[in-house]
C-alpha positions in Angstrom: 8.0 -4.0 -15.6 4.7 -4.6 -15.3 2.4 -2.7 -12.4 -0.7 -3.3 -10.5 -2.3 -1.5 -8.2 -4.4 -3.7 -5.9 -6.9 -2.1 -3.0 -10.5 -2.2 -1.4 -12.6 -1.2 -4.4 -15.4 0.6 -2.8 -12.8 3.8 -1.5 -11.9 7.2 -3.5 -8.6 6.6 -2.7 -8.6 3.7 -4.5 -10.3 5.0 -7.5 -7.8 8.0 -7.7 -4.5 6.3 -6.7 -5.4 2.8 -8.8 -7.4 3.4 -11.4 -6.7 6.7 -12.4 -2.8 6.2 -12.2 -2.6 2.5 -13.8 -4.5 4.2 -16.9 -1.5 6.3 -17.9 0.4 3.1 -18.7 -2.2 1.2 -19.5 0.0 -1.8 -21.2 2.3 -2.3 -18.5 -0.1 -1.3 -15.4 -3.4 -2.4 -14.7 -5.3 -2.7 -11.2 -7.5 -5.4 -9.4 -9.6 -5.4 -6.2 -7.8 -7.3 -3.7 -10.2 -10.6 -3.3 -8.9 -11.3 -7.3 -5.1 -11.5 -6.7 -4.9 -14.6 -8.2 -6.0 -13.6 -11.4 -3.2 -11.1 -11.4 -0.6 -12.7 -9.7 1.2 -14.7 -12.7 1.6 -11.4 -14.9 2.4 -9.0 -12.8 6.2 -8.1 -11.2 4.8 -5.7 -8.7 2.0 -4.9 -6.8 1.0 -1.7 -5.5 -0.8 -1.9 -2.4 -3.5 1.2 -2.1 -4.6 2.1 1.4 -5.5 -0.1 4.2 -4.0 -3.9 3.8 -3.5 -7.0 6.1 0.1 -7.9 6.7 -0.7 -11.8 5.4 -2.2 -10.0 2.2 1.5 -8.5 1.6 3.3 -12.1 2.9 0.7 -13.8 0.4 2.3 -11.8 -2.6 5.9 -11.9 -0.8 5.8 -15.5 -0.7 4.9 -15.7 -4.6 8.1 -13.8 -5.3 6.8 -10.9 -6.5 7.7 -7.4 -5.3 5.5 -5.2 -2.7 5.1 -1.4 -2.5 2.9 0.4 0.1 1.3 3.4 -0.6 0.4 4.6 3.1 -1.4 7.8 2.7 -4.9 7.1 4.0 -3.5 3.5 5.7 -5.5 4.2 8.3 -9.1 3.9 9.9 -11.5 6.8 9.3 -12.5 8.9 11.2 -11.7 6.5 14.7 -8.0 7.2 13.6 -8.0 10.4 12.7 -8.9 11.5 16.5 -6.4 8.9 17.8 -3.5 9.4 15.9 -3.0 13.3 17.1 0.5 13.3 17.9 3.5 12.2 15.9 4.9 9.4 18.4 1.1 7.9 18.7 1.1 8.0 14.7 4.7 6.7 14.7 3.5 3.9 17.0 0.8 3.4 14.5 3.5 2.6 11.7 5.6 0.7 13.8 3.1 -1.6 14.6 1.5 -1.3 11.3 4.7 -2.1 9.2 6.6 -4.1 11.9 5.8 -7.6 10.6 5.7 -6.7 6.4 8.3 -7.3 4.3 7.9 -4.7 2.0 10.1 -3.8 -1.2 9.6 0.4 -1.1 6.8 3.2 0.7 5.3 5.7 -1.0 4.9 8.7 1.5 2.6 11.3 0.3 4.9 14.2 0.6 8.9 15.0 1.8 7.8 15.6 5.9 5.8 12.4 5.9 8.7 10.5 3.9 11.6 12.2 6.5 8.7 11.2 10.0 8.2 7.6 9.0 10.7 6.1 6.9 13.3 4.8 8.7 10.3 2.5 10.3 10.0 1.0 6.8 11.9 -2.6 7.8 13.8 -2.4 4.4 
């Protein structure tokens, strides 16, 4: 199967999560900055989707038939969300909202207690 791992390409998390992690496999995963999709979409089965993301980016990809994964840790704005989001139900409502309307194919949480908090708001 082959991988990419699509983001904004000015973030850290991006550079650790996507570029470092695609070069362990480097013939069956690769990465891309988000505005070059298109040069990606024909070769890859599923795309990795690092950090913060529109829902019509992931229905853009949906629609192509290939598969989406999320990788939420970081999925939100920094620092304005990091004071907002200071309770689990306001973070909750943050996901629900978030994920709500993306048909997504798996979540990466970053550990157990974020997986076992959020994951039955994952609408697969």
């Amino acid at each position: 199967m082959k991988v990419c791992f699509c983001g904004h390409i000015h973030t850290g998390t991006f550079d650790i999560r996507a570029k470092q992690i695609a070069a362990t496999r480097p013939n069956e995963w690769s990465w891309c900055a988000m505005h070059e999709i298109d040069k990606k979409i024909n070769e890859v089965d599923l795309f990795c989707i690092i950090k913060l993301a529109d829902p019509e980016f992931f229905n853009y990809i949906k629609k192509r038939g290939k598969k989406v994964v999320y990788d939420v840790l970081d999925c939100w704005g920094q620092p304005k969300h990091d004071i907002a989001l200071n309770s689990l139900n306001r973070t909750r409502q943050f996901f629900i909202d978030r994920l709500g309307e993306i048909k997504l194919d798996g979540v990466i949480f970053s550990n157990k207690l974020m997986r076992e908090d959020f994951n039955h708001l994952v609408p697969n």
